[in-house]
Structures are given as structure tokens and as C-alpha cells.
N, C-alpha and C positions, 0 to 999 in steps of 0.2 A: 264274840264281843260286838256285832253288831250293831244289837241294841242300845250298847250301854253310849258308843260312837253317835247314832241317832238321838238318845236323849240327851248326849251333850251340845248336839248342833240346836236341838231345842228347848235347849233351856233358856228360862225366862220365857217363854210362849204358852199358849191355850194349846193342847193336845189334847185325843182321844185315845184311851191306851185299855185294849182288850187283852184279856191276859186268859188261863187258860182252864179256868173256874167258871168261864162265862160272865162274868164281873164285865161292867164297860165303866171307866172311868177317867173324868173329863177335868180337867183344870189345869193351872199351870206348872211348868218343871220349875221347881227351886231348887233341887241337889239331887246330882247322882255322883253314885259311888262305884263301884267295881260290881257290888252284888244288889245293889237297890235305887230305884227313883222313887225320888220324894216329889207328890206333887200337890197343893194349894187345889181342895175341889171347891168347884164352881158351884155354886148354891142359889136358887131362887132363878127366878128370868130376867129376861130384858124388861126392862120400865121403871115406873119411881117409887121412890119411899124405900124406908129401912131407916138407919141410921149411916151415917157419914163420919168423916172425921171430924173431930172437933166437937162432937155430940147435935151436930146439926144433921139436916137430911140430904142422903146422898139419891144419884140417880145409878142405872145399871146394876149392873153383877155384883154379886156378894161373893164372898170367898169364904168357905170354913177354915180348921186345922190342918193342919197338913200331916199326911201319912205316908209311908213307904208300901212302894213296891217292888215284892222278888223283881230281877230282871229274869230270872229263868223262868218265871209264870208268864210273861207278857209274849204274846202270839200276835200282836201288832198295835203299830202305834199309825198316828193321822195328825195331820193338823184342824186344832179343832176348830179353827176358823171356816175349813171351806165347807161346813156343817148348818153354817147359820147363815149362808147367802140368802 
């Protein structure tokens, strides 16, 4: 249970989370469970334009839907802040 321990201490935060499909996937923890983390992928880069809330224009990171992953697939997690220093 490890992992599921580590993606509880990171939840709500930007992670990198290699799993063992070779998949790398980056965004933030919203839920785990006993057999899956669900995480908010980070989509598009740093800079401006998109849409914002409120139908205005926002600056930074976009977020897609969010999806689960097995915790038995994941072969390591990161934070994925010290990624983008």
C-alpha cells in the first residue's frame, strides 16, 4: 500500500506518475481510493490565452477530465513541480 499512502500525502498537488505500460502522466491528485488515483491531466503549457473562468481569458495551465489510475500499474510517482524549475 505504498503508493496509495504517497498519493494520499499528494493529493491536491501537480505529480508525475509512470505506471507500467510506459504511459507518464502528469497532473493533479483529486481522489484515491484503495485500488485507483484519479488525477486532473495538465494540458497545453505555460503562457496565455485559452479561456478562463467566467468566459474570459485566463493565463497558465489548463487542466482536462479527469481519469483513473490502477494503483498496481504505477511504478513511480514525483512531484511534478520539480519538473518545471
Amino acid at each position: 500500500m505504498q503508493y496509495y499512502d504517497l498519493c494520499c500525502r499528494y493529493r491536491g498537488r501537480m505529480v508525475r506518475i509512470n505506471d507500467r505500460h510506459g504511459r507518464t502522466h502528469v497532473g493533479r491528485i483529486l481522489n484515491v481510493t484503495q485500488r485507483r488515483v484519479f488525477i486532473q491531466p495538465m494540458q497545453g503549457g505555460r503562457g496565455f490565452g485559452g479561456f478562463g473562468y467566467f468566459g474570459g481569458y485566463g493565463y497558465g495551465y489548463g487542466y482536462g477530465a479527469a481519469y483513473g489510475v490502477a494503483l498496481g500499474a504505477i511504478t513511480g510517482i514525483a512531484l511534478a513541480s520539480l519538473f518545471f524549475i
